[in-house]
C-alpha positions in Angstrom: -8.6 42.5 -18.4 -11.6 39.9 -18.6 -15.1 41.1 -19.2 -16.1 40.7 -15.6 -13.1 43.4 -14.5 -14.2 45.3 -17.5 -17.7 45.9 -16.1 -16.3 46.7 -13.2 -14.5 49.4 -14.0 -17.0 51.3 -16.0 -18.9 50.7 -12.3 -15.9 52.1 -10.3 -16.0 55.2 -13.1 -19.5 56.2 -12.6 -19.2 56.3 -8.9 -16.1 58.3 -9.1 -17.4 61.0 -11.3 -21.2 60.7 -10.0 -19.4 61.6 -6.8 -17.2 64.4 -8.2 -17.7 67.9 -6.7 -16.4 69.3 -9.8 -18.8 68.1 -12.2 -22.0 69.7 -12.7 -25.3 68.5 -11.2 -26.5 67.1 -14.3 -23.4 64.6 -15.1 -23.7 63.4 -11.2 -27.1 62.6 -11.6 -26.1 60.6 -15.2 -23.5 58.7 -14.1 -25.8 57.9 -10.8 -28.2 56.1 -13.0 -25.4 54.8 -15.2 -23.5 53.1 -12.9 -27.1 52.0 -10.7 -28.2 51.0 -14.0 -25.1 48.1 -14.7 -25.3 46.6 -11.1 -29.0 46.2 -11.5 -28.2 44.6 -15.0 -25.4 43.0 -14.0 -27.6 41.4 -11.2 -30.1 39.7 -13.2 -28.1 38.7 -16.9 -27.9 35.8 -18.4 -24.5 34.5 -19.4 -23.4 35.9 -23.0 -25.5 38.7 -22.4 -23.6 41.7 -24.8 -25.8 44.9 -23.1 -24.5 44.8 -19.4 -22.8 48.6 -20.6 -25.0 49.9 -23.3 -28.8 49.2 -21.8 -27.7 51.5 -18.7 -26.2 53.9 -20.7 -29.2 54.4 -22.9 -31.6 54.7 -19.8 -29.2 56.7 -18.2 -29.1 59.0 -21.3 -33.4 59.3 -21.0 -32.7 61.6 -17.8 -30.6 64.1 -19.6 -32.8 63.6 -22.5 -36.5 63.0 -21.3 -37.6 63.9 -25.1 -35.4 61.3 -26.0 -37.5 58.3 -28.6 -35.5 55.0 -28.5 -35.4 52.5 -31.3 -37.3 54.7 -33.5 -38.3 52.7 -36.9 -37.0 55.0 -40.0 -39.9 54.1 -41.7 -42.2 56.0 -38.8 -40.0 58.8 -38.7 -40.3 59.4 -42.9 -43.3 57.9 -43.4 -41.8 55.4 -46.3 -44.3 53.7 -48.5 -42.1 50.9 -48.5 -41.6 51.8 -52.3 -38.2 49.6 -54.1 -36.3 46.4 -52.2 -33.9 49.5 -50.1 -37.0 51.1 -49.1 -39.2 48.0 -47.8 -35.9 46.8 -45.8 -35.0 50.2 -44.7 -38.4 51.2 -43.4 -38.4 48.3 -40.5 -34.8 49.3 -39.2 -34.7 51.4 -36.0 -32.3 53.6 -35.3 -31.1 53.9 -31.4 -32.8 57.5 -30.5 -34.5 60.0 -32.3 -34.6 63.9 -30.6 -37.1 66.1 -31.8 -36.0 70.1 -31.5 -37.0 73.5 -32.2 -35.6 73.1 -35.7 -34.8 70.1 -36.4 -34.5 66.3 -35.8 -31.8 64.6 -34.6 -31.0 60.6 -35.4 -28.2 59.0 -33.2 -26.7 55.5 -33.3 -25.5 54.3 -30.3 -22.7 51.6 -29.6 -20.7 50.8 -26.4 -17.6 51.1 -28.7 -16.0 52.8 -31.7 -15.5 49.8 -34.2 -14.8 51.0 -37.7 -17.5 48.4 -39.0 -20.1 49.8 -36.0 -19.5 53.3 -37.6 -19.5 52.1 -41.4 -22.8 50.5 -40.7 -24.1 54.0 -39.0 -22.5 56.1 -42.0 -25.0 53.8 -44.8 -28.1 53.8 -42.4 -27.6 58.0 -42.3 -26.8 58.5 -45.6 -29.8 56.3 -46.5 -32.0 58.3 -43.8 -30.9 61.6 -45.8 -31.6 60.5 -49.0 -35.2 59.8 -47.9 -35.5 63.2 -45.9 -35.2 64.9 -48.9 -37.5 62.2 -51.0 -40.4 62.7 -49.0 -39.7 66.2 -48.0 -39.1 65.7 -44.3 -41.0 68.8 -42.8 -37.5 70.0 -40.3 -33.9 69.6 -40.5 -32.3 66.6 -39.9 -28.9 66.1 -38.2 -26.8 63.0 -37.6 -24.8 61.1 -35.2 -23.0 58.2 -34.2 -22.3 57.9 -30.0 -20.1 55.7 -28.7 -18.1 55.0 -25.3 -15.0 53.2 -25.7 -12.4 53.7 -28.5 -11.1 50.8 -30.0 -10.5 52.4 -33.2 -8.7 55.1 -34.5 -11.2 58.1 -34.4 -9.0 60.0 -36.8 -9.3 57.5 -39.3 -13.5 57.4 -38.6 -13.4 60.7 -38.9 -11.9 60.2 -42.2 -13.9 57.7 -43.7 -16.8 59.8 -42.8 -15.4 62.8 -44.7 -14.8 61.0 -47.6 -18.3 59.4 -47.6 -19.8 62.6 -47.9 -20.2 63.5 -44.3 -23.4 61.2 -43.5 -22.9 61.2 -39.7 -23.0 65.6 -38.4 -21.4 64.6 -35.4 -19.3 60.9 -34.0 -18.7 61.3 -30.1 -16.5 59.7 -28.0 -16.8 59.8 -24.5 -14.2 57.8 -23.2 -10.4 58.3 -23.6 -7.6 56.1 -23.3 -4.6 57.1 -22.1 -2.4 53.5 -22.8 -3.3 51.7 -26.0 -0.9 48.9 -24.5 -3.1 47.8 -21.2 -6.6 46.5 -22.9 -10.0 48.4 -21.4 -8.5 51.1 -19.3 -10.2 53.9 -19.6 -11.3 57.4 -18.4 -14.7 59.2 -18.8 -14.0 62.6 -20.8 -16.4 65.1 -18.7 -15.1 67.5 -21.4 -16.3 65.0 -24.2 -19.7 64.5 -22.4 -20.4 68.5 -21.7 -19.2 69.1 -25.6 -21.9 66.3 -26.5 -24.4 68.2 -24.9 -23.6 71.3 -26.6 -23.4 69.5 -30.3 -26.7 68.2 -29.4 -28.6 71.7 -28.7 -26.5 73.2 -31.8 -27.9 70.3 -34.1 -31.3 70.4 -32.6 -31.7 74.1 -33.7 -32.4 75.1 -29.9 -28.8 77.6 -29.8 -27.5 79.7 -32.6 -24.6 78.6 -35.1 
């Protein structure tokens, strides 16, 4: 499958599940401005251009979300001095959204797919956003997580790494499943997936009980 049937099908996905009487009001109306969002981008790129899938997606996410901060630079979130060669680097990286909860704060890294080097990345930036939580006493909890859409790794194994890391990343969503590993970029939205993200994200925001 090229990248233009690729598109495509995430296009042909939305519409089927924005259209689906079964899914709740909320997931219409996402995948709505998902799949409005890629014809619109889709319309206007420029050849080579890699955010066709994940621009959408992240507006789309903004109307589930409206407290949502995108690209949020670490070093406004913990107020870093800038102190030590990690710190002055660190404190100009963004990180995809930041939601603010009753409780706590919650960091996510978003990419259109699970790569094991997209996840390793996310795994150091949260570890590193930890460490300096606790440096300059960030005043509320904060909870991590790494979002993605299609699997083209093992999410076993990603789970794995992560463990043994020390559990940097709280949560690492999926929300795509694959039902043939031999036929490249099919793929099915996991309603269950997305509804179980929604959940994790009140949980780890503080705004519903353990």
């Amino acid at each position: 499958m090229d990248h233009a049937q690729y598109v495509r099908r995430y296009i042909s996905e939305c519409a089927k599940e924005a259209g689906n009487p079964d899914n709740p009001p909320f997931i219409k109306h996402f995948f709505e401005k998902f799949g409005a969002g890629i014809e619109e981008r889709v319309a206007s790129a420029s050849k080579g251009d890699r955010n066709i899938i994940a621009t959408p997606f992240s507006d789309a996410l903004k109307h589930i979300f409206p407290g949502v901060v995108p690209q949020a630079r670490f070093g406004s979130i913990f107020n870093l001095s800038g102190e030590g060669a990690t710190e002055k680097n660190f404190k100009n990286k963004s990180v995809d959204f930041k939601i603010d909860g009753a409780a706590a704060t919650l960091l996510i890294e978003f990419k259109s797919t699970l790569t094991f080097n997209d996840v390793s990345a996310a795994i150091v930036e949260m570890a590193l956003a930890k460490k300096f939580a606790a440096k300059y006493n960030f005043g509320m909890r904060l909870s991590t997580a790494s979002l993605h859409l299609y699997p083209s790794a093992d999410i076993r194994m990603i789970n794995e790494v992560n463990s043994m890391m020390g559990a940097p990343l709280d949560r690492i969503w999926v929300l795509c499943k694959k039902p043939r590993a031999s036929v490249p970029y099919e793929f099915y939205f996991d309603i269950g997936k997305i509804i179980m993200m929604m959940e994790d994200i009140d949980l780890l925001l503080g705004q519903i009980g353990e």
